[in-house]
C-alpha positions in Angstrom: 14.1 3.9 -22.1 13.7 4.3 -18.2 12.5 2.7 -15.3 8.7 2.3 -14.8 8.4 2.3 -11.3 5.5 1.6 -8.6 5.5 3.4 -4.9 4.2 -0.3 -3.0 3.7 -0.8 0.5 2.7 -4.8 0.4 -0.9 -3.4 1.1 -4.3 -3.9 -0.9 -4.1 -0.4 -2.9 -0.5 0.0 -4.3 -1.1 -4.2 -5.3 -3.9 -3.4 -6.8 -2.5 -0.3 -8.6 0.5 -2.6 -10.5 -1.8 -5.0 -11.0 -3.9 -2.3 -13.2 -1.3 -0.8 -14.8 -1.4 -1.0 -18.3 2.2 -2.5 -19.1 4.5 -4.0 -16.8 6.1 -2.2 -13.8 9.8 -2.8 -13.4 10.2 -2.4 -10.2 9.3 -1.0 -6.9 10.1 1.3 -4.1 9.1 1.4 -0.8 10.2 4.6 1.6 10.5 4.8 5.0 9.1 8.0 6.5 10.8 8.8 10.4 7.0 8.8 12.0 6.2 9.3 15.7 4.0 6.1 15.3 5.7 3.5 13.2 3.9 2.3 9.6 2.9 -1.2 9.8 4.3 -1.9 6.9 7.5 -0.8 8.6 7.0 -3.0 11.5 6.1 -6.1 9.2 8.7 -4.9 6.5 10.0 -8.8 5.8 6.5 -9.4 5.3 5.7 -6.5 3.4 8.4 -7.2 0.8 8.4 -10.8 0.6 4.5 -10.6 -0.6 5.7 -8.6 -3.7 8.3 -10.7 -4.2 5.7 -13.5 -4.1 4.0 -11.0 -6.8 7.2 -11.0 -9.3 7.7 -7.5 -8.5 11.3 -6.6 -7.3 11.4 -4.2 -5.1 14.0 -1.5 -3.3 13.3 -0.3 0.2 14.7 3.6 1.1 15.0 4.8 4.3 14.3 8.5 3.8 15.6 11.6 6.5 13.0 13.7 7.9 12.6 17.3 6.4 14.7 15.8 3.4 12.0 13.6 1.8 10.8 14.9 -1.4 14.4 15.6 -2.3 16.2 12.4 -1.1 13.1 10.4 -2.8 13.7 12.5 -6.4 17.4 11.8 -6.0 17.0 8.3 -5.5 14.5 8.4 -8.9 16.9 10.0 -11.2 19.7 7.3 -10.1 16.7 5.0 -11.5 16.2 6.5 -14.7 12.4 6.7 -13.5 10.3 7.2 -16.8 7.2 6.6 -15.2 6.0 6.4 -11.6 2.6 4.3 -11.1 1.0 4.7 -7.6 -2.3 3.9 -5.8 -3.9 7.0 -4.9 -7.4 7.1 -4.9 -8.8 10.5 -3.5 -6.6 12.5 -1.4 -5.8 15.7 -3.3 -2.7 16.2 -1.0 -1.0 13.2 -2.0 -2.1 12.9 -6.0 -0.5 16.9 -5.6 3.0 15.8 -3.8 3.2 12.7 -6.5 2.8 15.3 -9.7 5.3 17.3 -8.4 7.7 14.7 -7.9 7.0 13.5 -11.6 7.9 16.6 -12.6 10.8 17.1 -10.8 12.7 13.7 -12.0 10.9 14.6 -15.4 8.3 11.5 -15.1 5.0 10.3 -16.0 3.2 9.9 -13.5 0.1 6.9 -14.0 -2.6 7.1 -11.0 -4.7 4.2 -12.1 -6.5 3.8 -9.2 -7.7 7.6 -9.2 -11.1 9.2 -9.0 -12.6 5.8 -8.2 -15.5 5.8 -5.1 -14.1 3.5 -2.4 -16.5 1.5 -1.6 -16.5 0.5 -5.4 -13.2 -0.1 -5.4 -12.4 -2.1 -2.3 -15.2 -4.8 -4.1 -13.0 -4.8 -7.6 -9.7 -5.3 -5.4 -11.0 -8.7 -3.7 -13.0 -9.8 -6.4 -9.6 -9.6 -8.5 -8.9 -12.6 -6.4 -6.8 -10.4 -3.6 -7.0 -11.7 0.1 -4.7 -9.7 2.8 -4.8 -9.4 6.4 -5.2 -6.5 8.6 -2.1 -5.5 10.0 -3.0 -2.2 11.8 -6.0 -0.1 12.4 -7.7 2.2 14.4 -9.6 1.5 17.5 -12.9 1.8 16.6 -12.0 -1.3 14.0 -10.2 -3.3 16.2 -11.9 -6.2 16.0 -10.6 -6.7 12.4 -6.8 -6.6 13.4 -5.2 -10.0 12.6 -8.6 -10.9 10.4 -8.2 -11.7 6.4 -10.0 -10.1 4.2 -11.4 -11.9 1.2 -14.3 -11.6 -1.5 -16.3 -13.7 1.2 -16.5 -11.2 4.0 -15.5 -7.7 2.9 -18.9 -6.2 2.3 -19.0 -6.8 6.7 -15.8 -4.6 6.9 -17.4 -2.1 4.5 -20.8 -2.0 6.5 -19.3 -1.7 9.5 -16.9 0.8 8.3 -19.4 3.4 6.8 -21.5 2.4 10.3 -18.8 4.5 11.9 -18.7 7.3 9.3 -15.1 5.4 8.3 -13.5 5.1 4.8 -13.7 1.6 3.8 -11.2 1.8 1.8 -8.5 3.4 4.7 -6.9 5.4 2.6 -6.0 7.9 5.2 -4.5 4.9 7.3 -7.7 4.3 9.2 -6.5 0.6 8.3 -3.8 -1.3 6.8 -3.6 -4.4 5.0 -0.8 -6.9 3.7 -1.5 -9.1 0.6 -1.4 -12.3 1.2 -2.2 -14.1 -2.4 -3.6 -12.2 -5.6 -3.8 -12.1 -9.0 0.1 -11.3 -9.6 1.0 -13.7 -7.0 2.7 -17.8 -8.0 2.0 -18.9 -4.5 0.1 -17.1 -1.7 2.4 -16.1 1.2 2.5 -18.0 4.7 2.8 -16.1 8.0 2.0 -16.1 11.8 1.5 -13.7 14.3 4.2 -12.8 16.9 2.7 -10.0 18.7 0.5 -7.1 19.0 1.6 -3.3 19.3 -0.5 -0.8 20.6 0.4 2.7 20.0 -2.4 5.4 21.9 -5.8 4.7 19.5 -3.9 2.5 16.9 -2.8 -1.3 16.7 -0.3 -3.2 15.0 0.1 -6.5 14.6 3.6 -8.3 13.9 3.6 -10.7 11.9 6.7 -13.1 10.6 
C-alpha cells in the first residue's frame, strides 16, 4: 500500500484539511515555488514546519525549479509511493484542476475534503475545531490584522471586515495567511515571537521565530 500524503503549508486550510481526512495522513509535503514575492510560509518556514510537527504530522519540505514544477513535484510523488494526495482546496477551479492532473499523473487518489464548502462557513468550522493561528502575511487593506491571532473569539471581526472590503474571508487566493498555532491535532500549542516585519509593494510579512 502507498503513501497517503497531504500538500500543508502550517496555515489554517491545509490543517484543517488533514484534520478532516477520513483516515490518517502519513505524511506531508510542502513545495517551495521560486516567487517574485516570497510565501510566508517560506519566510517563517521553521515555524511553519515545527507547527505540524507539533500536529504529529511528519513532514518533507521540496524546493521546486521554476518552469519544472508539475514534473519535479510528480517525480518526487512516485519516489513516495503516493496512493493518495489530500489537499485543502476550497474553490479555485484552477488549482482543484492542477491537483487532479497530478493525481493522475503519479496514478493517485486525490481527496479534496475541504471542497465546495462557502468560506465564510468554513473559516467558523476551522476555529470552532479548536484552531487558533496568527496572521503571518496579508494584503494592505487587512493590515491591521498582521501579527494578530485568530481564535473562535474574534474571527466573525476578521470575517466582517473582510466581506466590508469585498475580500474572501477565507484568503484563499493569498489575500491572507495564517500559521497554526494550537488545534485539534496538536499535543501542545506552539510558542513564537516576532522578529521583524517585511513589506513587499501592497503585501506584509511578518517573521516570526
Amino acid at each position: 500500500m502507498g503513501l497517503r500524503i497531504a500538500f500543508v503549508s502550517g496555515g489554517k486550510d491545509s490543517y484543517y484539511a488533514v484534520y478532516r481526512y477520513s483516515s490518517r495522513v502519513d505524511i506531508g509535503i510542502m513545495l517551495i515555488y521560486e516567487f517574485p514575492r516570497p510565501s510566508p510560509h517560506i519566510i517563517n518556514i521553521g515555524k511553519s514546519i515545527e507547527t505540524l510537527l507539533l500536529g504529529g504530522l511528519p513532514v518533507i519540505v521540496v524546493k521546486l525549479n521554476k518552469g519544472r514544477e508539475f514534473n519535479e513535484t510528480a517525480e518526487v510523488l512516485k519516489k513516495l509511493n503516493a496512493d493518495t494526495l489530500i489537499a485543502g482546496d476550497v474553490y479555485v477551479e484552477e488549482h482543484l484542476n492542477y491537483m487532479e492532473k497530478l493525481a493522475k499523473e503519479v496514478g493517485a487518489t486525490l481527496v479534496e475534503p475541504l471542497w465546495g464548502y462557502d468560506p465564510q462557513e468554513l473559516i467558523y468550522r476551522e476555529f470552532e475545531s479548536g484552531i487558533r493561528s496568527v496572521v503571518i502575511g496579508c494584503i494592505n487593506p487587512l493590515n491591521k490584522w498582521l501579527g494578530v491571532e485568530l481564535t473562535i473569539d474574534n474571527i466573525s471581526d476578521l470575517v466582517k471586515e473582510a466581506v466590508n472590503l469585498g475580500i474572501d474571508p477565507l484568503g484563499e487566493r493569498g489575500e491572507y495567511h495564517t500559521v497554526v498555532i494550537h488545534g485539534p491535532l496538536h499535543k501542545t500549542s506552539m510558542n513564537y515571537k516576532v522578529v521583524e516585519k517585511l513589506i513587499f509593494d501592497n503585501y506584509s510579512i511578518l517573521r516570526i521565530i
